[in-house]
Legacy VTK file of the C-alpha trace (Angstrom):
# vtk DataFile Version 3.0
C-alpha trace
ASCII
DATASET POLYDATA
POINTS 391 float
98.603 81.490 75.146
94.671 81.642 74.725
93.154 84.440 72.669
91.998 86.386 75.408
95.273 86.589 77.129
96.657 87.030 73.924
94.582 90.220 73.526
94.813 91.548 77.023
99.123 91.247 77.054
98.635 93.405 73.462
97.058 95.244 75.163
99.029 96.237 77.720
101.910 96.756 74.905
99.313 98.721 72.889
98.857 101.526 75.651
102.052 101.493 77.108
102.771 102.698 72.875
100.444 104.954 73.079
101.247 106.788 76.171
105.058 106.788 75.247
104.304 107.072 71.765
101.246 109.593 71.076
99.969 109.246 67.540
103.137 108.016 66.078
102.766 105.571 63.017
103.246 102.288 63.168
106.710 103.073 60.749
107.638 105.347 62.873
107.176 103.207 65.755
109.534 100.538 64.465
112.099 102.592 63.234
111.052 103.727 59.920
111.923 107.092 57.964
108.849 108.847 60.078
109.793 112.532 61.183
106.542 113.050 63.211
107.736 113.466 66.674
104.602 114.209 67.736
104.529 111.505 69.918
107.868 112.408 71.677
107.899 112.703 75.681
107.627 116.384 76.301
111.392 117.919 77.231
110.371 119.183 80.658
110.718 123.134 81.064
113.243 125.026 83.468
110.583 127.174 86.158
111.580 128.945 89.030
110.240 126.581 92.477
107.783 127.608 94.514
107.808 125.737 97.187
110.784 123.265 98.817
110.647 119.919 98.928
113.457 118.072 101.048
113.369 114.205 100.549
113.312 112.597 104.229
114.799 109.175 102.879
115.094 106.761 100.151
114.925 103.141 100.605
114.631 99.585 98.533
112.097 97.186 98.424
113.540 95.257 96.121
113.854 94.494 92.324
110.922 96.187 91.286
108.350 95.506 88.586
110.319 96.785 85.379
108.163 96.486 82.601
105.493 95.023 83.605
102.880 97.279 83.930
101.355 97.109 87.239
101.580 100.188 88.512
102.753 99.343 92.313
102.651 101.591 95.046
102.869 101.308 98.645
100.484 101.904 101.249
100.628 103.923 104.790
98.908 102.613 107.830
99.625 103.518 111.682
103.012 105.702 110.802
104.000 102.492 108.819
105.056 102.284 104.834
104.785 98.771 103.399
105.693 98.309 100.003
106.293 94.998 98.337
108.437 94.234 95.011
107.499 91.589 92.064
111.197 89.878 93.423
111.822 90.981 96.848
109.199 90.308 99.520
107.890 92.677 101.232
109.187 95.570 103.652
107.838 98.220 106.448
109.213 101.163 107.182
108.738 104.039 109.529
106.965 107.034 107.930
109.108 109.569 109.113
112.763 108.214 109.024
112.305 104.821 106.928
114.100 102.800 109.073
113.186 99.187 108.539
110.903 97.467 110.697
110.836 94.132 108.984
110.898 92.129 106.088
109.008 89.268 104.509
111.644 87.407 101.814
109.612 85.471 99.538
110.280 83.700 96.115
106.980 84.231 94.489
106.499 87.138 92.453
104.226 89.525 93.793
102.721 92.193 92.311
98.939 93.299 93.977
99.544 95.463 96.501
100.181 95.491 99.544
97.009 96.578 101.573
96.929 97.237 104.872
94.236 97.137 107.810
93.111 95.697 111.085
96.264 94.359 111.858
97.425 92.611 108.603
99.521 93.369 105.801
98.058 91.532 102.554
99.624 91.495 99.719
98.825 88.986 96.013
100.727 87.089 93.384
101.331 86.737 89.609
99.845 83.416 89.857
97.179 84.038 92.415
98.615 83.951 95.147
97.219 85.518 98.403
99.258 86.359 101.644
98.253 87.775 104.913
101.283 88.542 107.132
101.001 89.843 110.545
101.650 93.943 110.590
103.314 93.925 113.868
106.336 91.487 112.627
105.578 90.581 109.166
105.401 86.553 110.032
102.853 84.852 107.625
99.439 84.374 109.452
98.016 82.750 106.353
97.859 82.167 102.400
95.310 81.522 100.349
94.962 81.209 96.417
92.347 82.770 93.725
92.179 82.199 90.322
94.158 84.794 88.472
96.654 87.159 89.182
96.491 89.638 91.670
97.499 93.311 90.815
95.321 95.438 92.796
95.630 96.118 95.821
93.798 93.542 98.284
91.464 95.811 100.950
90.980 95.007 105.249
88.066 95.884 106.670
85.304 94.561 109.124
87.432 91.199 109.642
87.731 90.555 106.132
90.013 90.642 103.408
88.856 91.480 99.538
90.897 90.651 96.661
90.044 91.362 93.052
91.883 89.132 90.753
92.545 89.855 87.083
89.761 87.628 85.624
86.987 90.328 87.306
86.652 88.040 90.461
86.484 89.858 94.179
86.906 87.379 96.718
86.143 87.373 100.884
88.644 85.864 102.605
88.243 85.508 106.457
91.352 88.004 108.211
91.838 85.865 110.857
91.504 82.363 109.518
91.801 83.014 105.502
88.671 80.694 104.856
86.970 81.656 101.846
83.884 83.909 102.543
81.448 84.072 99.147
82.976 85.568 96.007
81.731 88.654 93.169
82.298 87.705 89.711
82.040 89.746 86.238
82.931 89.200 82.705
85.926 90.677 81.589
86.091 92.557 78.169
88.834 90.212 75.719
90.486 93.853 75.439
91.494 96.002 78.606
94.241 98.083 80.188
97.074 96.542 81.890
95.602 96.063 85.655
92.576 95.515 87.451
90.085 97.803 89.202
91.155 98.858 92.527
88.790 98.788 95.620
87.518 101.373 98.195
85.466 100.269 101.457
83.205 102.171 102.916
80.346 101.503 105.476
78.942 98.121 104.874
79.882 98.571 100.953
83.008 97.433 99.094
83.346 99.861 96.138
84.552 98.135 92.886
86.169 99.364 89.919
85.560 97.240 86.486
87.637 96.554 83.374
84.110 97.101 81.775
84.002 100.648 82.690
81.387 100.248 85.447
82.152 101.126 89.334
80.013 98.250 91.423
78.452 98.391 95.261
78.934 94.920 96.841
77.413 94.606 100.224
80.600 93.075 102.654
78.317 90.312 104.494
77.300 88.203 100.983
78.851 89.972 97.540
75.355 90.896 97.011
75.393 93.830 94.682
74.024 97.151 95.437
73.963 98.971 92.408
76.466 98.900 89.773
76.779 102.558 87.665
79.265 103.620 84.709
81.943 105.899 84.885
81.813 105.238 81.110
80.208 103.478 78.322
82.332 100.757 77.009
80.920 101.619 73.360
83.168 101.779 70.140
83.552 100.070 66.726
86.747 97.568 67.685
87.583 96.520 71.476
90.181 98.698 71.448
87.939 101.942 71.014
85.367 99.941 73.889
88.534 99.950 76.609
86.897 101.607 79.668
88.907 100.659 82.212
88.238 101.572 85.952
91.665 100.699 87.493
92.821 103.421 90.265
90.933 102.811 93.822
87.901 105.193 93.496
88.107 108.063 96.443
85.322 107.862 99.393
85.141 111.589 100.627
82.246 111.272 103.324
79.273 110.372 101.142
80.669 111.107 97.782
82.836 108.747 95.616
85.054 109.938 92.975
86.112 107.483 89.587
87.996 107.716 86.434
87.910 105.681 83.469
89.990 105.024 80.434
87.401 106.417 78.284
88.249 109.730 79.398
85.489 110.511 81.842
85.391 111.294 85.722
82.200 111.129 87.621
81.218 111.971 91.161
78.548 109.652 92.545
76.528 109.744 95.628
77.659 106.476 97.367
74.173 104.972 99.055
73.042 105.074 95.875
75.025 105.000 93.110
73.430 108.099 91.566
75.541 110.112 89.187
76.375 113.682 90.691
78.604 115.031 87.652
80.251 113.602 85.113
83.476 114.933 83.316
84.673 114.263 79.961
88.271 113.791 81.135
89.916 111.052 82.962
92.195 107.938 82.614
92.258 104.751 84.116
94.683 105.112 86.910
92.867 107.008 89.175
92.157 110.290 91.308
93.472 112.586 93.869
90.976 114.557 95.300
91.260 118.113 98.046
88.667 120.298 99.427
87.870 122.323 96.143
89.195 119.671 93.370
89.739 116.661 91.615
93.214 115.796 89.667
92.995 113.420 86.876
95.716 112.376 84.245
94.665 110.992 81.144
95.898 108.840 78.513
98.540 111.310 77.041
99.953 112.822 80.143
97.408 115.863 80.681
96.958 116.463 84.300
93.482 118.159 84.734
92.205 120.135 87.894
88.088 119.345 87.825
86.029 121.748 90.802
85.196 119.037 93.029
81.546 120.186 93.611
80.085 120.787 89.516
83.206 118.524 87.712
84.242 121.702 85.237
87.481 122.184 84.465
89.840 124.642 86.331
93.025 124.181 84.600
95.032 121.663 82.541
98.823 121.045 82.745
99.965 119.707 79.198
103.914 119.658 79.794
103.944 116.174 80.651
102.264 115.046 77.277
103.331 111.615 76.611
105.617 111.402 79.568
103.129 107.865 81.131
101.997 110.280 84.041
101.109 108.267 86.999
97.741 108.761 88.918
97.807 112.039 91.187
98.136 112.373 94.518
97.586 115.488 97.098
99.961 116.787 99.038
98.848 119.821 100.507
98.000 122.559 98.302
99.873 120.525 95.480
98.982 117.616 93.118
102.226 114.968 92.939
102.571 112.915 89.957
105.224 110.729 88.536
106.279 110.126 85.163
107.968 107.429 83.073
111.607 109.120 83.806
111.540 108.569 87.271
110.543 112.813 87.783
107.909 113.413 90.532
106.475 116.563 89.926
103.938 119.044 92.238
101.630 121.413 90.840
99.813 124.457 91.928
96.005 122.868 93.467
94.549 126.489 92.353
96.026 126.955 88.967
97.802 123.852 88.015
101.638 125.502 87.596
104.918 123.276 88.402
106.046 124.210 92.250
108.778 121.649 92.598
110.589 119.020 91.204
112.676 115.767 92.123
114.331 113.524 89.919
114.084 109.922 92.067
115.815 106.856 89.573
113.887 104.680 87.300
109.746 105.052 86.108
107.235 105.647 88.759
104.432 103.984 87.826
102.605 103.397 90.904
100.601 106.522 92.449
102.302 108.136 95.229
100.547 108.241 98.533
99.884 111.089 100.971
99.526 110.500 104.765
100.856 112.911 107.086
101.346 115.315 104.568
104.554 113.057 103.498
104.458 111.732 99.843
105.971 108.430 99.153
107.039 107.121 95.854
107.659 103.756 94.669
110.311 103.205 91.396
109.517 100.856 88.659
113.041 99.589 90.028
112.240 99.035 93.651
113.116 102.426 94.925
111.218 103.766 97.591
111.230 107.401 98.591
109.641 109.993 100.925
109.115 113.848 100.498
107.814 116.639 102.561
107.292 120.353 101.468
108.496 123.135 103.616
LINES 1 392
391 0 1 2 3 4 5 6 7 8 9 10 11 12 13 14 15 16 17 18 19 20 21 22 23 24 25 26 27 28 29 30 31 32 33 34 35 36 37 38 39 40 41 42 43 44 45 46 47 48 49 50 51 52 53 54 55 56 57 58 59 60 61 62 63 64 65 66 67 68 69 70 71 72 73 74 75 76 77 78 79 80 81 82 83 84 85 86 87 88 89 90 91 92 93 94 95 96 97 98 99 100 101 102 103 104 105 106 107 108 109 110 111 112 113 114 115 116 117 118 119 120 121 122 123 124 125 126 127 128 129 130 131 132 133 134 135 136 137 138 139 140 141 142 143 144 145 146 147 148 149 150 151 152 153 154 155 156 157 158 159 160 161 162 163 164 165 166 167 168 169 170 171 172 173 174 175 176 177 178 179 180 181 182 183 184 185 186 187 188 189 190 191 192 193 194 195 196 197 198 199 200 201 202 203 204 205 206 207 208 209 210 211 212 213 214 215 216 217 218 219 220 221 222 223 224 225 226 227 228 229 230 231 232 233 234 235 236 237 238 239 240 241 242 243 244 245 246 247 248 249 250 251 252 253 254 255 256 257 258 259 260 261 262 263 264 265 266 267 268 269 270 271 272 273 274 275 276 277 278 279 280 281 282 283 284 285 286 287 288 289 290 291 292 293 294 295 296 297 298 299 300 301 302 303 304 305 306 307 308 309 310 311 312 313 314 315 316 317 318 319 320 321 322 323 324 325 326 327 328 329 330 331 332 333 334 335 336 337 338 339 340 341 342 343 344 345 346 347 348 349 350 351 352 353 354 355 356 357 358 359 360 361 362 363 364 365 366 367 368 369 370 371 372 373 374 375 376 377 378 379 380 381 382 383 384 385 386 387 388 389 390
């Protein structure tokens, strides 16, 4: 193993610690006479519901990740749920019932994505691999190979296919053909988070999170870049104080994009021009939900934090979940879903950020949940996939 893989599996170990862990000692860490339980998961509270949620089905995509660290999640297109597992292919579903449309069986372990778009279902590999299956059936229309492995989620747009491999390469695959188009490439930091950036597309821009702590405009025709802004400096003594990683999709609400880093901070910037609009010092790397009036992060130790989506202040800050490896927010409604490292998804209160409901689903949820329809589904560390609705 090379040094900078070396470093960037610690790494992964060292902040799956730390969320699980808090500021526990190394002693204490490995089992030494250490009474600090500071950096014990929070024992989640009894509170009386205040709104239902009825789970419309449960389903399996396979054997999930485990401990890997990716952070998978599925994705809704067209009334459609597709969800793939590191051993198990990949599956559709129907939105409402989760009755099984189809199902890819492969033997390669895949773990970015999938994505969904324009007709195809794309989803990557642990050693690079890149398939495009049709959305319709799921038979394989093409594969294709990058350089690293895949963990984000590839993006379909404009008749093109973006994948953003783990050694800071985006690459433009044709989506009918699966001929390489040009390719965007960036130096990785030796240290990062477990994943890679996720993508957003917007009009004639692909939208690019970086293990650097930067969010990058490519134009879609050529990788040309736009403008390239941080969500946060990558500044610190050791690498591990530098880690500013940009790893959730940022959000595209009409004009405005919305990022989180690591580094705990959470800007707004105007998308044309990749001018800062606020920035917030709170945030983590997995990503955003964002309503109307706000913007749910969760950082490093579990916080989830309601920011007012126009100025980036805080409105409220939900610290029951402290070290409980909160998964990236979602919005459901009037309610922000997150899952933790128990297999608990958990809504809060949009205006105040209060528990409303609870579900206990199986094994860690990693991977945010996603929101279409106003139906959450949730994807288990184990392969589990479920769907809620509020009433």
């Amino acid at each position: 193993m090379d040094k900078r893989r070396f470093l960037r599996v610690f790494a992964a170990a060292a902040v799956a610690v730390a969320m699980l862990s808090g500021c526990s000692s190394i002693k204490n860490m490995f089992g030494g006479r250490n009474k600090d339980k500071s950096g014990e998961p929070a024992k989640l509270v009894d509170f009386a519901p205040t709104v239902t949620v009825k789970r419309l089905w449960t389903a399996s995509v396979g054997k999930g990740e485990k401990h890997l660290g990716i952070g998978q999640h599925p994705v809704v297109e067209d009334g459609r749920v597709y969800a793939a597992a590191v051993d198990g292919g990949v599956s559709a579903f129907d939105l409402n019932n989760g009755g099984q449309l189809w199902h890819y069986a492969s033997e390669l372990q895949l773990s970015g994505g999938p994505g969904a778009g324009s007709g195809l279902v794309v989803v990557g590999g642990l050693e690079g691999e890149v398939i495009a299956l049709d959305a319709a059936d799921g038979h394989e229309k093409w594969t294709a190979k990058v350089n690293n492995e895949v963990l984000a989620a590839p993006v379909i747009g404009g008749g093109t296919v973006f994948v953003h491999s783990n050694d800071g390469r985006v690459t433009a695959f044709d989506a009918e053909t699966g001929a390489r188009r040009w390719f965007y490439s960036v130096d990785v930091p030796a240290l990062t988070v477990r994943g890679t950036g996720g993508m957003t597309l917007g009009p004639g821009i692909l939208f690019v999170g970086g293990d650097n702590g930067t969010l990058t405009a490519l134009n879609v025709n050529d990788g040309n870049v736009l403008w390239t802004t941080p969500v946060a400096e990558a500044d610190g003594r050791s690498e591990l104080e530098r880690m500013a990683d940009v790893d959730g999709e940022p959000v595209l609400q009409g004009t405005t994009l919305f990022a989180s880093s690591y580094k705990n901070h959470t800007v707004a910037i105007d998308g044309p021009s990749g001018q800062v609009m606020w920035d917030s010092e709170h945030g983590g790397a997995r990503g955003v939900g964002v309503s109307n009036s706000a913007v749910v992060v969760t950082d490093k130790t579990g916080n989830v934090i309601g920011l007012d989506r126009n100025s980036g202040g805080s409105l409220w800050q939900q610290a029951s979940l402290l070290n409980r490896n909160v998964s990236a927010p979602a919005v459901q409604g009037d309610y922000a879903v997150v899952g933790d490292f128990d297999g608990v998804v958990h809504w809060l209160r949009l205006n105040d950020g209060a528990f409303a409901a609870r579900s206990k689903l199986g094994e860690a949820i990693t991977g945010t949940p996603v929101v279409s329809d106003d139906i959450a589904v949730v994807q288990t560390s184990d392969g589990k996939l479920a769907a809620f609705a509020l009433q």
